[in-house]
C-alpha positions in Angstrom: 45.0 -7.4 -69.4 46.3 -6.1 -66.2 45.9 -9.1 -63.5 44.4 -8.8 -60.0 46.3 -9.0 -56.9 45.4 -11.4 -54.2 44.9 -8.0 -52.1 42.2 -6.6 -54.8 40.3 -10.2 -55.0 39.7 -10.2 -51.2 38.6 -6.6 -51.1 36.5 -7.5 -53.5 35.3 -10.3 -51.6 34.9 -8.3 -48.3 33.0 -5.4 -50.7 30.4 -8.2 -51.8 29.8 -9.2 -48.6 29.2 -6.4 -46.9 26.8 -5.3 -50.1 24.8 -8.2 -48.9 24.6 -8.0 -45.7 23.8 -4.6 -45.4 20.9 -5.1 -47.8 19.4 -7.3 -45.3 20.6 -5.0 -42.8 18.5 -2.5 -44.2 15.4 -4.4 -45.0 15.1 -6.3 -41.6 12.5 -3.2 -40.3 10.5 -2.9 -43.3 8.0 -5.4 -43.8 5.1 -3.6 -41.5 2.0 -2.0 -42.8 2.1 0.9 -40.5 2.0 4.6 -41.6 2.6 8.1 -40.4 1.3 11.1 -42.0 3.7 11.7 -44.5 3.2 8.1 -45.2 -0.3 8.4 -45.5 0.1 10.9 -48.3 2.2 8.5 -50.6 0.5 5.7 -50.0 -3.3 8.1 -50.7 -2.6 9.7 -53.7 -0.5 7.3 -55.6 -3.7 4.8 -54.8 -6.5 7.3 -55.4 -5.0 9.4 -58.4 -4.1 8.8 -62.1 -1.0 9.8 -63.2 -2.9 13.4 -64.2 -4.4 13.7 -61.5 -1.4 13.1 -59.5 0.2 15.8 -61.1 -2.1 18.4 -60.3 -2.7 17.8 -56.8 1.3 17.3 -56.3 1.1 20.9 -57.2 -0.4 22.3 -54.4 1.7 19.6 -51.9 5.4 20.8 -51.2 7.5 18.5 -53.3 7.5 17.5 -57.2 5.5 14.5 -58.2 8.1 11.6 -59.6 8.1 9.6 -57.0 4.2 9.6 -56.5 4.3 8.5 -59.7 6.8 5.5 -59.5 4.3 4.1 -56.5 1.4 4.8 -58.9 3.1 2.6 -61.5 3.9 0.2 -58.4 0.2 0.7 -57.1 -1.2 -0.6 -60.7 1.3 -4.1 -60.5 0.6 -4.9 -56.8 -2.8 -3.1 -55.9 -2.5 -0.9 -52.5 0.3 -3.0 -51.4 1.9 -1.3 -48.3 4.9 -3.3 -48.7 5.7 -3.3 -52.2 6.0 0.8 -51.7 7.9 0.4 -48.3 10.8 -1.7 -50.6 11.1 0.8 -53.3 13.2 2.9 -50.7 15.0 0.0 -49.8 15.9 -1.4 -53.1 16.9 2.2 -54.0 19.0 2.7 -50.9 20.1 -0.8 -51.8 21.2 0.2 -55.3 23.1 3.2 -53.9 25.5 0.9 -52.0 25.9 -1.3 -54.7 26.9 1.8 -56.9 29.9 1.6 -54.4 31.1 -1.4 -56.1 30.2 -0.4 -59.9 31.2 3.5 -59.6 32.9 4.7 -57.2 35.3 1.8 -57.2 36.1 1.7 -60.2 36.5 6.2 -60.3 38.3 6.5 -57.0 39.9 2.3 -56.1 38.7 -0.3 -54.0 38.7 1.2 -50.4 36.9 4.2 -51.3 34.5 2.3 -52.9 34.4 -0.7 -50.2 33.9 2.4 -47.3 31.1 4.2 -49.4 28.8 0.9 -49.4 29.5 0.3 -46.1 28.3 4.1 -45.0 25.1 3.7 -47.5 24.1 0.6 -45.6 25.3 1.4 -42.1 25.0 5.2 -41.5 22.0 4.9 -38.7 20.1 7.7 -40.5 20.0 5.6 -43.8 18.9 2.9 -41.2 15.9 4.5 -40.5 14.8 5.8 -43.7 15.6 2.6 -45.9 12.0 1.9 -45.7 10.3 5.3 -45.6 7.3 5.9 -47.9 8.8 9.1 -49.3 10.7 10.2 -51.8 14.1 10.3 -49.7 16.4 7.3 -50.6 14.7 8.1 -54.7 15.8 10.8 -54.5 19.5 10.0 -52.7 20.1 7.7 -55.5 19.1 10.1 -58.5 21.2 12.9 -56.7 24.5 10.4 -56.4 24.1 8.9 -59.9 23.7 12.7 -61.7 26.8 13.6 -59.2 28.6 10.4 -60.7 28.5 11.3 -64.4 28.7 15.0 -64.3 32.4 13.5 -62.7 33.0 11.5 -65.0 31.9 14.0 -67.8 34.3 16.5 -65.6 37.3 14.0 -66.1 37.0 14.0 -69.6 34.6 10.6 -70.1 32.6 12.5 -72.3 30.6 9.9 -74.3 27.2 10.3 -75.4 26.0 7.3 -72.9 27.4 9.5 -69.8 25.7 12.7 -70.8 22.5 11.1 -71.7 22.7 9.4 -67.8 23.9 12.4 -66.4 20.8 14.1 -67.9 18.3 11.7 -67.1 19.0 11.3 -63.8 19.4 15.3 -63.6 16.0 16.3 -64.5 14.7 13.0 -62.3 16.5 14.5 -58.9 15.0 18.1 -59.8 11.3 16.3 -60.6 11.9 13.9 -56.8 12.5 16.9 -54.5 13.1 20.8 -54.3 16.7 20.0 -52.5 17.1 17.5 -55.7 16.1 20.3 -58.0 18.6 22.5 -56.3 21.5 19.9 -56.6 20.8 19.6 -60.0 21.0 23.9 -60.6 24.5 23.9 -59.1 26.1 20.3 -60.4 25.0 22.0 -63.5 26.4 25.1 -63.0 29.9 24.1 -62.0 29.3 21.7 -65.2 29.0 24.8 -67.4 31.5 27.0 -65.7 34.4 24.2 -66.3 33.4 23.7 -69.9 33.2 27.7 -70.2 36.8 28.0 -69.0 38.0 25.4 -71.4 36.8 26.7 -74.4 37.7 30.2 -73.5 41.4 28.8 -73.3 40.5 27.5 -76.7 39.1 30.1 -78.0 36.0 28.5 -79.7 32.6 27.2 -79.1 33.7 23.6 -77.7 31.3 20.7 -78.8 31.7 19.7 -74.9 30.0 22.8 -74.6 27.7 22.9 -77.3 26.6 19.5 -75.9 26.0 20.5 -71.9 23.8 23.4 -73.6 21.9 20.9 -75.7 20.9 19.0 -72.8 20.7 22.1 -70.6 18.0 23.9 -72.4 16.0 20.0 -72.7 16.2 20.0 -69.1 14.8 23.2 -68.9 11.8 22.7 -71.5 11.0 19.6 -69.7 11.0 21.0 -66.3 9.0 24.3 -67.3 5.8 22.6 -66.8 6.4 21.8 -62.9 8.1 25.4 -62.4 4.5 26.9 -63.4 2.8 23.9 -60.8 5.8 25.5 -58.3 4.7 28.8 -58.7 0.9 28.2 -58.2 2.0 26.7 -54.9 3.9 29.0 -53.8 1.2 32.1 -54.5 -1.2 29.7 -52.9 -0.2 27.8 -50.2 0.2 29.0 -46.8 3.0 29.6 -45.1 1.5 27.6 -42.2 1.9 24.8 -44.4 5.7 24.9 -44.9 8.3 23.4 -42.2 9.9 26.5 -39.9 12.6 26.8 -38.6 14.5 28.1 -35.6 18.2 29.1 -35.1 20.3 27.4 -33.5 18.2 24.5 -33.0 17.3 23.6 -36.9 21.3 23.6 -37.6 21.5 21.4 -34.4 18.9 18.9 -35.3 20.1 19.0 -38.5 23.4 17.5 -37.5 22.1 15.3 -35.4 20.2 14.0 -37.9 22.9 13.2 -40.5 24.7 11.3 -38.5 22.5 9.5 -36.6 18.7 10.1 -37.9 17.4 11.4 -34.6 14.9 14.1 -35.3 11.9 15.5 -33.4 10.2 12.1 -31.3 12.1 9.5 -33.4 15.2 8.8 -31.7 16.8 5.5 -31.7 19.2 6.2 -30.2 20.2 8.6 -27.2 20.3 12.4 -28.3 24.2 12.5 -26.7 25.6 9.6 -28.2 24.1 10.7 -31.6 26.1 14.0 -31.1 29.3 12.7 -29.6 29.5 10.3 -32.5 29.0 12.9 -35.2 31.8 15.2 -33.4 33.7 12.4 -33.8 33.8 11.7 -37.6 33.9 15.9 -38.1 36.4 17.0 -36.0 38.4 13.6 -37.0 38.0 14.5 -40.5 38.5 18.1 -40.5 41.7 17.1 -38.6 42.9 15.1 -41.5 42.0 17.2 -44.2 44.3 20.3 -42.1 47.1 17.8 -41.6 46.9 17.0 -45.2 47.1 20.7 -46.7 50.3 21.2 -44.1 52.0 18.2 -45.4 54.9 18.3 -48.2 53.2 14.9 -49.5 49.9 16.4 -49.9 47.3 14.1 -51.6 44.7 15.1 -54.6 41.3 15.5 -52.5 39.3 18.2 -54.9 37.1 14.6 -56.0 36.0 15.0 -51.8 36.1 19.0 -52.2 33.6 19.3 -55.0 31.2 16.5 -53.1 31.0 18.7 -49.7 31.1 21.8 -51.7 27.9 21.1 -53.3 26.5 19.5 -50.0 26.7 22.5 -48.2 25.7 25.0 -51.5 22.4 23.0 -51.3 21.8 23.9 -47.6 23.2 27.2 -48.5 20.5 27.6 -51.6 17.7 26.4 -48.9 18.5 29.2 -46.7 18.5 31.3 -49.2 15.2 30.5 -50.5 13.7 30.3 -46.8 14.5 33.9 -47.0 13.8 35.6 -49.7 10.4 33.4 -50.2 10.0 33.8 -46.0 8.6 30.1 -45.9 11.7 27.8 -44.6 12.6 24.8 -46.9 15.1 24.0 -44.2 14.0 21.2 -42.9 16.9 18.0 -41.6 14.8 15.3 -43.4 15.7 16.8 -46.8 19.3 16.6 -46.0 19.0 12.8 -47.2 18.4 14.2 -50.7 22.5 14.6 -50.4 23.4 12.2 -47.9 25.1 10.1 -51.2 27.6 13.1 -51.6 28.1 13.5 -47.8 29.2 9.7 -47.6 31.2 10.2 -50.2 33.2 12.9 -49.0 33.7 11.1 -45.3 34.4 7.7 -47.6 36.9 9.1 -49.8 38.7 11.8 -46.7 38.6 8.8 -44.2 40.3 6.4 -47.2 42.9 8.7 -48.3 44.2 10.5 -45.7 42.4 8.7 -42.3 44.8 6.4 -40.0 44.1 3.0 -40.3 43.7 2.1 -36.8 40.9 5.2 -36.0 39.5 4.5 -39.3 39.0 0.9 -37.7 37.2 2.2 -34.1 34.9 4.5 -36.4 33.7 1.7 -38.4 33.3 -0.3 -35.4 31.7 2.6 -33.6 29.0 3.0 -36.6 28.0 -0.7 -36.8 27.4 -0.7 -32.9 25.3 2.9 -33.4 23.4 1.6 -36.3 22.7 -2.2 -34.6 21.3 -0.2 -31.8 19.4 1.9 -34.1 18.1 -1.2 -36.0 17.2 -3.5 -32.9 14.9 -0.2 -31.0 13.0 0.4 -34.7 12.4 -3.4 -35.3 11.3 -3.2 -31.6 8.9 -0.1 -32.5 7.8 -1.3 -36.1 6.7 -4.6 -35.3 5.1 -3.5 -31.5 1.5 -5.2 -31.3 0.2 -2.0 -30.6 0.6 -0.2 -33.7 -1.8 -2.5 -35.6 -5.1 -1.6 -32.7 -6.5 1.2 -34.2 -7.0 0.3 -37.6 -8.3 -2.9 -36.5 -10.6 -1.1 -34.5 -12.3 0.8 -36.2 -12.2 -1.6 -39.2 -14.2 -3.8 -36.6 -16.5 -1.1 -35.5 -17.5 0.9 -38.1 -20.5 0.2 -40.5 -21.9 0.9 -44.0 -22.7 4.7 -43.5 -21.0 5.8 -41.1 -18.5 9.1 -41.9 -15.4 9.9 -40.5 -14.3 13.6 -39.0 -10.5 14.3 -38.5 -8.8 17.1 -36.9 -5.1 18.5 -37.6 -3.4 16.4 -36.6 -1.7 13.3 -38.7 -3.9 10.0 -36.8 -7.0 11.0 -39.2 -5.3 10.5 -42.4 -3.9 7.3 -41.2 -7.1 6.1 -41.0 -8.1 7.3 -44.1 -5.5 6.3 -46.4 -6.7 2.8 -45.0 -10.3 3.5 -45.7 -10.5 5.5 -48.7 -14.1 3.9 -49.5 -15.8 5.6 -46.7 -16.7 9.1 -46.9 -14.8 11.5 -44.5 -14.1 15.1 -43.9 -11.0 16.8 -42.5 -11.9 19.7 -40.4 -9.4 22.6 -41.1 -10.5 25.0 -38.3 -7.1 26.6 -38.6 -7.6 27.5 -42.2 -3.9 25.7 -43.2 -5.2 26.0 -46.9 -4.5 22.9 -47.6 -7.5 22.1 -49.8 -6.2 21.3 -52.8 -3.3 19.4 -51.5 -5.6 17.1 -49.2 -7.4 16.1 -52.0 -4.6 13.2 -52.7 -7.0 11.6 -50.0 -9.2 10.6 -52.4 -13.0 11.7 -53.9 -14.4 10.9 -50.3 -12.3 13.3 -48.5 -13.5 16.6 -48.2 -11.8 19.9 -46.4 -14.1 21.9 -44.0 -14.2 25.0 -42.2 -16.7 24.8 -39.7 -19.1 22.1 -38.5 -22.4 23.4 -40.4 -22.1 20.5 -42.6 -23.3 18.0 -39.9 -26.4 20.5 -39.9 -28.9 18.0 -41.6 -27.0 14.8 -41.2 -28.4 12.2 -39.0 -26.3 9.2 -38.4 -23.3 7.5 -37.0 -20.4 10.2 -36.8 -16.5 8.8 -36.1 -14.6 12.4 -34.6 -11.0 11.1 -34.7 -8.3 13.0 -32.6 -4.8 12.5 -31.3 -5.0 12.0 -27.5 -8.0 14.9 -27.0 -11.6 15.0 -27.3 -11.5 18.8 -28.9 -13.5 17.5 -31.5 -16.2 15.5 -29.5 -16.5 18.5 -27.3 -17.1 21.1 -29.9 -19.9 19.0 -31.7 -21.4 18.4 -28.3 -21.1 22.3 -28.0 -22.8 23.2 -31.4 -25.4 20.3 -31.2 -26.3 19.3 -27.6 -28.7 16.4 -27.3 -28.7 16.3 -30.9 -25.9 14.0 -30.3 -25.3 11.0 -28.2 -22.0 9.2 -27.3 -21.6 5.7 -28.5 -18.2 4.6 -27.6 -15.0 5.8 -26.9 -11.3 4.4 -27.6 -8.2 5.6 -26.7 -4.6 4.0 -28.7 -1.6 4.7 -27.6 1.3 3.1 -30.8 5.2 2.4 -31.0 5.3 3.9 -34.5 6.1 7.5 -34.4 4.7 7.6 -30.9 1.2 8.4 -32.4 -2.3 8.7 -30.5 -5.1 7.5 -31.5 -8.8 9.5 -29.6 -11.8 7.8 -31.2 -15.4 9.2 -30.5 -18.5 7.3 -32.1 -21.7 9.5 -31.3 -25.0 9.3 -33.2 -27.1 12.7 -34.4 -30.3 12.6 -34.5 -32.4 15.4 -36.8 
């Protein structure tokens, strides 16, 4: 048994250490109840939907349905438990980094492995989306661990246990998220064109082969179900409903994003800094990986190679898809889908080839980002304010009583907090979005016009984001039919949301 240097046992040590610290790193934003629309939609139909149902509905929303799923099973242990779905992202990110220790340590040594937790757990944009009630840090994991043992398959580790893993978690990345599902395609792919070549040099149907076709075409059967779900979405939902995209400014955000997490009115930290630090790690790395294919010594980086090939085939594939379906998928949120392969090619580069000294300044530069980043979204999380407007209206409202939202995302906040009441979303844009809205629960109901308040007489909540467009188009259909009983403004921390509520009564 070979024996461990003094060296090795402190890396170790350090690698440990910084696993656990970063874990609470990680977690020290999380433990809030609030929600943002996206939010809202995990937290609604995991709590309102069987597993069935769930499925259904996902079809018409724009990703697959696994993780909705996973909260439904967490939904049935702990109730509607805010917090018990806001840790499975962080235990998942958490897992990742530990898979530093267990995986890519032991496939590519110590520093690469030490350098890969440490990005997991200290990247800002993993910062801010430890705790996210979507499928993004799911689906991270599932993506790295397929990646993993479709590697180890690659290096010849082809035992049964590897290919049934590399399977698994295959199918589970495609059934977490479209960028999942297309990370799966080409890892596959590149799978089947090495096994190809090898038994073309052998001149016979390789059992290697015969194997990756095996658990190919069960990939396949098991996924045909959701590609017939995808393509009922996709003949049915608008393209209003998908995320667009503008060039140069999606690319821009995009890498922005990566780096630092920054995107649209969440930034934590300034939009310059964020940029000057990612130039900083690419043209630092791109530097090394030119001075490496000049040098006589030149070092074995195809490990790196194949990770930022597939990286960038993924946002290749989206744009393809944008295209040719003319509804963009391009979108720098889903980029975390492959943020485990992008740390492991700046890990793995930075190890191998990086200086030791400017390796030392980056990792100094990216725990001072990421504190920064951590200390403004505790600061926002945890904000007093955030908590008003459910506790308003929670206050206010009575047995009754419906609720009318607009388009815009403060509505479904308050409805994935009360579900019980019945509510109505008022789609006077006609975003077809029926179907997919319905993860809202029985008491949720998509309208076009306001002709269903016709005969109702009561206590009506019209719930806006900073406007009264609603209040002022029921006062315009139904005059002194309606009277205003209070009005409320909310102003939160947490995604910078407003909150416009307008209690009126109609009388018959």
């Amino acid at each position: 048994m070979k024996k461990l240097s003094i060296k090795n046992i402190k890396l170790k040590h350090i690698h440990i250490t910084i696993i656990i610290l970063g874990i609470i790193f990680i977690a020290l934003a999380a433990f809030h109840t609030n929600l943002w629309f996206d939010e809202s939609y995990s937290v609604a139909i995991s709590n309102n939907h069987t597993f069935g149902e769930i499925w259904s509905i996902g079809g018409y929303d724009v990703h697959p349905v696994l993780y909705y799923w996973i909260l439904k099973i967490v939904s049935l242990i702990f109730g509607n438990n805010i917090l018990a779905f806001r840790l499975i992202s962080v235990i998942s990110l958490s897992i990742l980094g530990i898979l530093g220790y267990t995986h890519i340590r032991k496939d590519f040594g110590e520093k690469v492995g030490l350098l890969f937790s440490f990005l997991v757990y200290f990247l800002p944009v993993n910062v801010i989306y430890a705790s996210e009630i979507r499928m993004y840090t799911v689906g991270m994991l599932f993506v790295t661990i397929m990646a993993i043992y479709a590697y180890r398959i690659f290096k010849g580790n082809k035992s049964i246990k590897n290919w049934i893993i590399f399977a698994i978690f295959s199918l589970a990345s495609a059934y977490t998220h479209y960028y999942g599902l297309m990370s799966a395609g080409i890892i596959n792919i590149l799978l089947f064109i090495f096994l190809l070549k090898n038994a073309i040099k052998e001149r016979k149907f390789t059992k290697d082969l015969i194997t990756f076709l095996v658990q190919g075409i069960i990939q396949i059967i098991l996924y045909i179900p959701w590609i017939m779900s995808l393509l009922t979405q996709m003949s049915q939902v608008s393209a209003g409903f998908w995320v667009q995209w503008k060039f140069p400014k999606t690319f821009i955000d995009m890498f922005e994003f990566q780096f630092t997490g920054n995107l649209d009115d969440s930034i934590y930290i300034n939009n310059w800094i964020a940029i000057i630090y990612g130039l900083i790690i690419t043209v630092y790395v791109i530097y090394l990986i030119i001075k490496n294919i000049k040098s006589k010594n030149k070092q074995d980086i195809k490990s790196a190679r194949y990770a930022i090939i597939i990286y960038f085939a993924v946002i290749l594939g989206a744009i393809v898809v944008s295209i040719v379906l003319r509804r963009s998928i391009i979108y720098a949120r889903y980029l975390l889908l492959i943020t485990g392969l992008f740390i492991f090619f700046l890990a793995f580069i930075m190890e191998k080839l990086g200086n030791r000294k400017v390796n030392l300044v980056i990792y100094i530069l990216t725990v001072i980002i990421a504190t920064i980043v951590n200390i403004n979204m505790i600061q926002t999380n945890y904000d007093l304010s955030n908590s008003e407007p459910i506790n308003y209206i929670k206050e206010n409202i009575q047995e009754g009583d419906i609720l009318v939202y607009g388009n815009e995302g403060s509505g479904f906040i308050i409805s994935a907090n009360l579900p019980e009441y019945t509510q109505y979303f008022y789609d006077k844009e006609h975003w077809n979005v029926e179907e997919a809205y319905k993860a809202y629960g029985p008491n949720m109901t998509t309208v076009y016009d306001l002709s269903f308040l016709d005969n109702y007489t009561g206590r009506i909540w019209l719930i806006n984001a900073g406007n009264n467009v609603l209040l002022e188009q029921v006062e315009e259909k139904y005059g002194e039919e309606v009277q205003l009983v209070s009005q409320q403004n909310f102003s939160v921390k947490y995604k910078k949301y407003q909150y416009t509520f307008n209690l009126v009564e109609k009388n018959s």
